[in-house]
N, C-alpha and C positions, 0 to 999 in steps of 0.2 A: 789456233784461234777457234775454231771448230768444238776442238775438245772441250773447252774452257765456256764456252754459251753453251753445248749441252750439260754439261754439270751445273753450270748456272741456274737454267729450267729446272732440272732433278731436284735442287735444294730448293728453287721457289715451291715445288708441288710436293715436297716435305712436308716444308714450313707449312703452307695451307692447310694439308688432314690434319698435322698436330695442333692447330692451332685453335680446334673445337676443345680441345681439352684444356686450352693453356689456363693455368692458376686454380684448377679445378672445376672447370666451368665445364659441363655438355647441353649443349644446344641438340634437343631433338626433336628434327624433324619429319615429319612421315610424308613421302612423296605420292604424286597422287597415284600412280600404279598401285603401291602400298595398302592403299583407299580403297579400292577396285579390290583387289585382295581379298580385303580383311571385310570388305561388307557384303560377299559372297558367300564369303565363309558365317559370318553372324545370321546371313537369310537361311541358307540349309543346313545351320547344326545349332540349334536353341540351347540354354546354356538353363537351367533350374539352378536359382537362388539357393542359399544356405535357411530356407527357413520353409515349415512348414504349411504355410498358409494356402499354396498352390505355386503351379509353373509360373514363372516369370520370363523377360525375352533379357536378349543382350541389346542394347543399342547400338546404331553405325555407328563406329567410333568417328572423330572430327579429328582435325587437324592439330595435333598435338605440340605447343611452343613453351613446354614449361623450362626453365632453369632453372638448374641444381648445382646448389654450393655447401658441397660437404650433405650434414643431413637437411639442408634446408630446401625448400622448394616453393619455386614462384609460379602459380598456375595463371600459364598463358592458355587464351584460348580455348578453353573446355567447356564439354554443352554438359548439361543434366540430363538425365541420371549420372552420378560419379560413384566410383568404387569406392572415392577415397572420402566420401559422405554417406554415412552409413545411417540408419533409423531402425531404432528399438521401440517395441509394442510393450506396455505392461497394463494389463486391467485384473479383475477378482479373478478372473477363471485363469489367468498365468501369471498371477502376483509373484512367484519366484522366477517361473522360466521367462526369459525375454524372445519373443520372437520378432525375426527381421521381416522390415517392411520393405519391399519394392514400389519404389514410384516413378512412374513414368508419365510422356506427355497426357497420358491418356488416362481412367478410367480403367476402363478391358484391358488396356497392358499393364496396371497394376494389378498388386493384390493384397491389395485395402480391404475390396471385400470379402474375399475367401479368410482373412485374418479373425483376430479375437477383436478388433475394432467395431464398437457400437455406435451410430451417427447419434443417436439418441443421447447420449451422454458427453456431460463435458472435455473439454480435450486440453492437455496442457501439454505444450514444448516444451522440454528444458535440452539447454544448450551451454555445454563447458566452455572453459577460459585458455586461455594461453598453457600449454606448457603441462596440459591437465586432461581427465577422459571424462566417460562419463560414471566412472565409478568412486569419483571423489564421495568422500563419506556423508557429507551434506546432505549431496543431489539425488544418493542413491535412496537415502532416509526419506525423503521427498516421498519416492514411489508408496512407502509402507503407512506414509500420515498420510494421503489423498486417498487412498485406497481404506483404511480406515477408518476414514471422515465418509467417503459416498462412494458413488460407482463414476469412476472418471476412467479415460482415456490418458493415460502417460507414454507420453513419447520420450525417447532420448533420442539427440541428435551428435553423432560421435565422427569430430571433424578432429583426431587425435593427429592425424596420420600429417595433417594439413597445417598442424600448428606446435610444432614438438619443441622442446628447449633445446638450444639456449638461440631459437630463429624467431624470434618476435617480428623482426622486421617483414618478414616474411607472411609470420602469422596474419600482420595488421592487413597486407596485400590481397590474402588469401579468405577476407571475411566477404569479400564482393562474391566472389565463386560463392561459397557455404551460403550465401545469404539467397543465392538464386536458387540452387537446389532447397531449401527451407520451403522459399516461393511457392516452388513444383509442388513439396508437398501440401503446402496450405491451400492450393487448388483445388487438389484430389481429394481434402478434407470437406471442401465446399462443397463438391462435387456431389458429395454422398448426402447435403443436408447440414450437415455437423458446420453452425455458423460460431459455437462459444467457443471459444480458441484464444487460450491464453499463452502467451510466448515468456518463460522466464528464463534468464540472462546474466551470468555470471562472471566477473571482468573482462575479459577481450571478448565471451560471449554474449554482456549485456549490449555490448555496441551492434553486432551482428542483427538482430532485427531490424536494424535501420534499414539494412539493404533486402531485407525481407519483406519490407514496405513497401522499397521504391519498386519490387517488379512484380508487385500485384496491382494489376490493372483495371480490376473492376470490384475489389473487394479491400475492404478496411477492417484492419487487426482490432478487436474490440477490446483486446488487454495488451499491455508488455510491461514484465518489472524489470526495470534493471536492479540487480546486487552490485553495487561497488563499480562501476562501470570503469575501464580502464582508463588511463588518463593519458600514459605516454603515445607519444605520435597525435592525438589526438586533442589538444589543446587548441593549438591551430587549425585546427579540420573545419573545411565548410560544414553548413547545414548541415547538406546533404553525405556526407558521410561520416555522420556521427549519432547517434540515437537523441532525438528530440521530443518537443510534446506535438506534434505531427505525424508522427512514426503511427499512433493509434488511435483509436477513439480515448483512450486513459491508458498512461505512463505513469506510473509510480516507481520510483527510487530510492534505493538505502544507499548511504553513505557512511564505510566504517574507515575507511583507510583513506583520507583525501590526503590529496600532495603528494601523496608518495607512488602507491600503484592504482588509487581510486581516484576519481575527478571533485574537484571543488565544485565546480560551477552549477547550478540547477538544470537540470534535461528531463524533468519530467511535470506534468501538472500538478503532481505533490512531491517534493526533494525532503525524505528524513534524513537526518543529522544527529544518526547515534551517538551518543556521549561527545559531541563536538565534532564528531565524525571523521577524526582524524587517528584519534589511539584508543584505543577500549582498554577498558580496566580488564586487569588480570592477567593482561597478556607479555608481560612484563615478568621475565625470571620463566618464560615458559622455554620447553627444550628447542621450537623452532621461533625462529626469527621474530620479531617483536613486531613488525611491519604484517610478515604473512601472516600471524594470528589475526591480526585487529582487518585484516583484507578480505580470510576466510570465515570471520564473525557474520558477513553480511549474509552470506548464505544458510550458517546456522542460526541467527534470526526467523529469516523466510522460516526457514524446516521450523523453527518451534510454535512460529503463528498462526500455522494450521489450523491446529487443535486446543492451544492455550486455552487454560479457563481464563486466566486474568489479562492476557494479551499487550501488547505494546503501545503505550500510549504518549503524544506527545504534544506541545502547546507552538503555538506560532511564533514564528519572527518573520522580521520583516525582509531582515537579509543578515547575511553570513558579518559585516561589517560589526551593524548593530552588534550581533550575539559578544561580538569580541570585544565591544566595546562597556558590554555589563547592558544593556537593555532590554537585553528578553528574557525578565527571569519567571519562570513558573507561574502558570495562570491556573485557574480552574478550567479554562476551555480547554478539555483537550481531543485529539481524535487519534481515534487507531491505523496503526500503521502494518504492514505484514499482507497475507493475503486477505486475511475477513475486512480491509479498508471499504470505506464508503466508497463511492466513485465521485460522489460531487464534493471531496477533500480538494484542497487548493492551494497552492501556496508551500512555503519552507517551514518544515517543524524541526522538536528539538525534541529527544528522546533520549531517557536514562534508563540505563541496566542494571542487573547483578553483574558481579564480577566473575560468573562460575554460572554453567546451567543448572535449575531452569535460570535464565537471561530474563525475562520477565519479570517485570513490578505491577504493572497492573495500573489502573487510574484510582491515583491515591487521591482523590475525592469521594471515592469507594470502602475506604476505611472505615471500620465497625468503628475508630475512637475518634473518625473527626466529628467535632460540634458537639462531641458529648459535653457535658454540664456536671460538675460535682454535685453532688446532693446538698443543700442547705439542710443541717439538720435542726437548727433553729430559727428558721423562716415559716412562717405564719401562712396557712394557706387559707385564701381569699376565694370567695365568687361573688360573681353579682347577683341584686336580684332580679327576678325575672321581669318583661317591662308590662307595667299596667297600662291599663286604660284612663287617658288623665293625665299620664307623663309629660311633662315636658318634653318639646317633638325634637327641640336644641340639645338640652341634657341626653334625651337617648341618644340622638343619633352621635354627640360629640363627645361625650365622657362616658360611653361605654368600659372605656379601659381604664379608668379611673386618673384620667388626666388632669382634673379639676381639682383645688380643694375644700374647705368649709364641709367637707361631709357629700358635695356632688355626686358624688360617684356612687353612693347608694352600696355599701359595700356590708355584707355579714361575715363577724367571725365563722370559723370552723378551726374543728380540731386538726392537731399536727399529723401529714402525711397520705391525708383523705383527698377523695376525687373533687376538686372542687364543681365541677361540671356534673357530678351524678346524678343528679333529680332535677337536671334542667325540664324546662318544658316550654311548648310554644304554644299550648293549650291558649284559650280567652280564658276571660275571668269568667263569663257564666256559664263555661265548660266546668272551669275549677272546680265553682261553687256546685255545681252536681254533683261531682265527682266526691263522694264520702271514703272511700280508698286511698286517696289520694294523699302523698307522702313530700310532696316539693317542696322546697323552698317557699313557694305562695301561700304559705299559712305563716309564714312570719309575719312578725308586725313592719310595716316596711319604716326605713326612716325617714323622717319629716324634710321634706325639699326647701330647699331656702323660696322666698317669696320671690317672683320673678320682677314685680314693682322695686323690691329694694334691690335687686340684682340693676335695675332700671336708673335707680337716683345712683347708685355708685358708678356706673358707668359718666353719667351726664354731670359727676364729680368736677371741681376745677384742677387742673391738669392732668387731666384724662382725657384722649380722644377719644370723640363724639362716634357712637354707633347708631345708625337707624334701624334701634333694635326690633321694633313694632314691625316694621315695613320688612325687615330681614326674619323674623317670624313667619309672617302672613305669607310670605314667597316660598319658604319651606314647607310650610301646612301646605300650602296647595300646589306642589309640587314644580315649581317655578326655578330651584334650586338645586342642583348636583350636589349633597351637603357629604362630606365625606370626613374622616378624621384629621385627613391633611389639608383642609379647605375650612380659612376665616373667613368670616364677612368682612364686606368694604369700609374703608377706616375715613372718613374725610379728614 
């Protein structure tokens, strides 16, 4: 019996070690001697970053709870600074090489400022997506148009390690950590002065500034775009952990792939709705997936609206329902969309592309051939003549454009093709009459004005309402009257 309870024990304290690994699961934990350890060792042996800029420190490590399943991992527990959040510098003076940034709680334990980092100049985040780094073709193009365009501050933020395929679940977990190191650095950005701080956001990384929001505490993001924001997991997501028009002083959003791996719903102060913003033209019959093209559109968008001459532009709707239902079609209002957007844009638009880069159309009310006019080549060109002294105060002011007829309008031939406006003049008549050079129109003979008396008995005709033309006179001579083209006198 003896024998048989210690074997019993033996396989219970088997089963227990092995069962930190059972189904591929390890739970690691670091106990607090471990602690004691390792933040001895970080005090008296400093560790220098892979980057130029200057020394950096290692941080106490913390209490480390993540779970790992296969390659995927759930960060339990982690402070900032992380290894596994890494930041890239690019401005003019290392527009190719990237250097690593160190950021810590502090200032003096960064080195922000021994870097190529200017406070002076604007700063833009950008931050990959699920499953992606930061050398998607896009994002990298990004560095080469801002740089380009002015002298900006380009960050990447390379949370690859944290978000790898085929671990989305994980990813979506792992954007709370990523979003608090962001945080860190948007600190150490403030820190230095540097307040223009634009975060742009690319599917599972358009989401991530949300939480880059909620743990800045005394400072509000003055930009974020989200590209294509992701949608799975996030449908049902509170507020607060999902990117909203809260997240910043101004959210702007593209929408290329909704329903499927972008989001429908609007999250930002202005929601664009490329081509319907569900499938983009041309992506159809391409070599990768018909879904990821029209997903990774929204980014190639951003990249082309940098520098565009003709830019991306689009007209309102009221909502997504509407559109489908045929009520938003094409207005002449329209506003741009991309990075050169207004900030006081509002509301859901609707934007159409090329099927091919450049992507760009441009605001087709910009057209050299809209409103143009075919030439009449057998129309009569007309002016008036110029007004005398004498004129009827009614006639001028109401058949200037020859609205009247019986000859009112005072109109002289000219030949085909001529300026009809050429020899205007605003000259008086006894300007004119000095003037012996003098080439106008005012030396025609003018044509003879109907009698305003008979104009008077045909009015006060039987079945014709009655004007009180005298008293309606007298009030425009003395300026009693607003008399305009589109304004009759009162009919009793």
């Amino acid at each position: 019996m003896h024998f048989v309870a210690l074997l019993f024990v033996v396989l219970r304290i088997t089963v227990t070690c092995q069962s930190k690994k059972l189904f591929g699961f390890e739970f690691h934990a670091q106990h607090n001697q471990q602690d004691d350890v390792l933040a001895t060792t970080a005090a008296t042996d400093p560790v220098t970053m892979t980057t130029e800029a200057g020394p950096t420190f290692r941080p106490t490590p913390s209490p480390n709870r993540d779970i790992t399943l296969g390659p995927c991992k759930w960060v339990i527990g982690r402070q900032c600074p992380d290894a596994d959040v890494k930041f890239y510098i690019y401005t003019r003076q290392n527009s190719m090489d990237r250097q690593c940034l160190h950021i810590d709680t502090t200032l003096e334990q960064s080195n922000l400022t021994s870097s190529f980092f200017n406070p002076e100049h604007p700063t833009k985040i950008i931050i990959h997506g699920y499953n992606s780094d930061m050398f998607l073709h896009p994002l990298q193009k990004m560095r080469e148009e801002y740089l380009a365009k002015d002298e900006y501050n380009i960050i990447y933020v390379d949370w690859s390690v944290l978000s790898p395929g085929p671990c989305y679940v994980s990813a979506v977990h792992n954007t709370r950590h990523t979003g608090a190191c962001v945080a860190q650095l948007v600190e150490r950005l403030v820190d230095t002065g540097n307040m223009d701080i634009h975060i742009i956001g690319f599917s599972l990384g358009a989401q991530l500034p949300n939480y880059v929001a909620r743990n800045l505490a005394s400072f509000t993001l003055p930009r974020i775009t989200g590209l294509d924001p992701a949608m799975p997991l996030f449908i049902t997501a509170s507020i607060n952990d999902k990117l909203d028009a809260s997240d910043a002083v101004y959210v702007d959003v593209i929408h290329t792939n909704a329903l499927v791996q972008g989001k429908l719903e609007r999250c930002g102060h202005a929601d664009f709705y490329m081509n319907g913003g569900i499938m983009q033209p041309g992506c159809n019959g391409q070599t990768i997936n018909a879904f990821a093209c029209s997903h990774q559109r929204a980014p190639a968008y951003f990249l082309e609206s940098i520098r565009s001459p003709k830019g991306f532009w689009g007209w309102a709707c009221s909502g997504y329902i509407p559109y489908l239902l045929g009520m938003c079609p094409p207005t002449n209002y329209l506003l741009e969309a991309g990075d050169n957007i207004r900030r006081t844009t509002r509301g859901m638009f609707l934007v159409s592309t090329n099927d091919t880069a450049p992507y760009a159309l441009g605001k087709w009310t910009d057209l050299p051939t809209l409103g143009a006019k075919k030439h009449q080549k057998h129309s009569m060109a007309m002016k008036l003549q110029p007004p005398r002294q004498g004129v009827d105060p009614l006639l001028q002011h109401i058949d200037q454009f020859g609205k009247l007829t019986s000859n009112f309008n005072n109109l002289a031939p000219m030949p085909y093709a001529s300026d009809p406006y050429e020899h205007w003049t605003y000259f008086s008549e006894s300007e004119l009459e000095n003037n012996d050079e003098d080439e106008s129109v005012e030396e025609q003979e003018p044509v003879e004005l109907v009698d305003t008396g008979v104009l008077y008995e045909k009015l006060n005709a039987p079945h014709h309402n009655k004007v009180i033309w005298r008293e309606y006179r007298r009030n425009l001579t003395d300026g009693y009257i607003d008399n305009n083209i589109f304004q009759m006198p009162n009919v009793n």
